[in-house]
Residue, then its C-alpha position, 0 to 999 in steps of 0.5 A: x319251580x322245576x327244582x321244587x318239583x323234582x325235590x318233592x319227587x325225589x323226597x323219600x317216604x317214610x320208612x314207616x308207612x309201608x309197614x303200617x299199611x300191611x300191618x292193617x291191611x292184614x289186621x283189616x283181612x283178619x277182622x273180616x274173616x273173624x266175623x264171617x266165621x262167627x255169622x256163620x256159626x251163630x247161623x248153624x247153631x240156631x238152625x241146630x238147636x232149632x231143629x232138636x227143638x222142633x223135634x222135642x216139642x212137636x213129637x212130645x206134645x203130640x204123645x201127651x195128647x195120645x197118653x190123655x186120651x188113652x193111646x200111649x203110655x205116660x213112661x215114655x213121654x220122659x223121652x221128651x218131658x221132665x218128670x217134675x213138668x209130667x207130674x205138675x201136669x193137671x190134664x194127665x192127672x186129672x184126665x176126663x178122658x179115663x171113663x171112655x174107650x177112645x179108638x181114634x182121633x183127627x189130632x192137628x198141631x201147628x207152630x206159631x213161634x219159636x224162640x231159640x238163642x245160641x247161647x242160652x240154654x232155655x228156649x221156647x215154642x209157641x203151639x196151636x193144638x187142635x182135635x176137631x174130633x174124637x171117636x170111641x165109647x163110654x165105659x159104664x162109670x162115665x158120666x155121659x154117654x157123649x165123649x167131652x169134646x176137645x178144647x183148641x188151645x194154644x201152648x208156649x212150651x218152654x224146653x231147657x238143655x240138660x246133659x247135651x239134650x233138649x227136654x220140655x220143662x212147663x207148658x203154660x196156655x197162651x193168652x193169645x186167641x186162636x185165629x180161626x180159619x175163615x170159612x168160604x162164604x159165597x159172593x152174591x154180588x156176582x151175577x150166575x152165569x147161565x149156560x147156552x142151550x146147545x144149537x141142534x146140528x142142521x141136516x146135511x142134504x145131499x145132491x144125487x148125480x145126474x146121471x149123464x147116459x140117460x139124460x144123452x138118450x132123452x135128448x136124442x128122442x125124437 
């Protein structure tokens, strides 16, 4: 038994497996490294193209809204805009707002979604847009003295890359309902809470002295 032994000790290895092992120990290393790399640029890709699109879309809706209600000019939304996108678009060719003098408005834009992929060159962004209110006048070719109130609507923009550059191809209304903010109702179950009347402060009384000296002359009257 103590001959088997030392004959299993004393067996060489195989002239291979050295070899084998460092082969895939560094093809192992490699593939890790590989990965981290390609995680870590598919990360910075998409917080970059994010990051352009989110500019685009939110800097270009709102300049159409200023152009429709008469605060900006419609050349400069092919910073943002195709032409075939700004030419298609029914609320700057038929605008309502043409018969009023807007001089100001409270205009909201929120984002919803957005769906960026690196390796695509279209991407989308989903929008809530809101103009709770719009302050100006009517020329005399309006139809009403009263300016139309602006409709909450939410858009799924759809931008394309073309020439290094992100540009707003369609923007088509959402079927999705907009969620409403819900307003703060007062709870009537909770009892109201009375205030306590103010306790009026007790008078401070104050002791005189005796006076010692007089009280020592009584006493020695007779």
């Amino acid at each position: 038994m103590n001959r088997k032994r030392s004959n299993l000790k004393n067996k060489p290895t195989n002239k291979f497996t050295v070899p084998r092992r460092a082969t895939w120990y560094v093809l192992r290393t490699i593939l890790l490294i590989t990965i981290v790399v390609s995680m870590t640029f598919y990360v910075f890709l998409t917080a970059m193209h994010t990051a352009n699109i989110y500019i685009i879309v939110t800097e270009g809706i709102t300049l159409r809204a200023k152009c429709i209600l008469g605060q900006g000019e419609i050349t400069e939304m092919q910073q943002y805009f195709t032409n075939t996108c700004i030419a298609e678009d029914s609320a700057l060719q038929d605008n309502v707002y043409d018969n009023y003098n807007i001089s100001g408005f409270d205009y909201r834009l929120s984002v919803d979604k957005i769906d960026v992929k690196p390796w695509k060159k279209t991407a989308s962004m989903t929008v809530t847009e809101r103009i709770p209110t719009i302050n100006g006048t009517a020329y005399e070719s309006a139809p009403s003295s009263a300016i139309p109130e602006w409709e909450d609507v939410q858009y799924k923009v759809i931008c394309m890359k073309e020439n290094n550059r992100w540009y707003i191809t369609k923007i088509t209304v959402s079927d999705e309902k907009i969620k409403e903010k819900p307003k703060a109702t007062p709870n009537m179950s909770l009892t109201p809470i009375t205030p306590k009347p103010t306790e009026k402060p007790s008078p401070v009384v104050t002791q005189r002295p005796k006076d010692d000296s007089v009280s020592s002359e009584t006493s020695n009257n007779p």
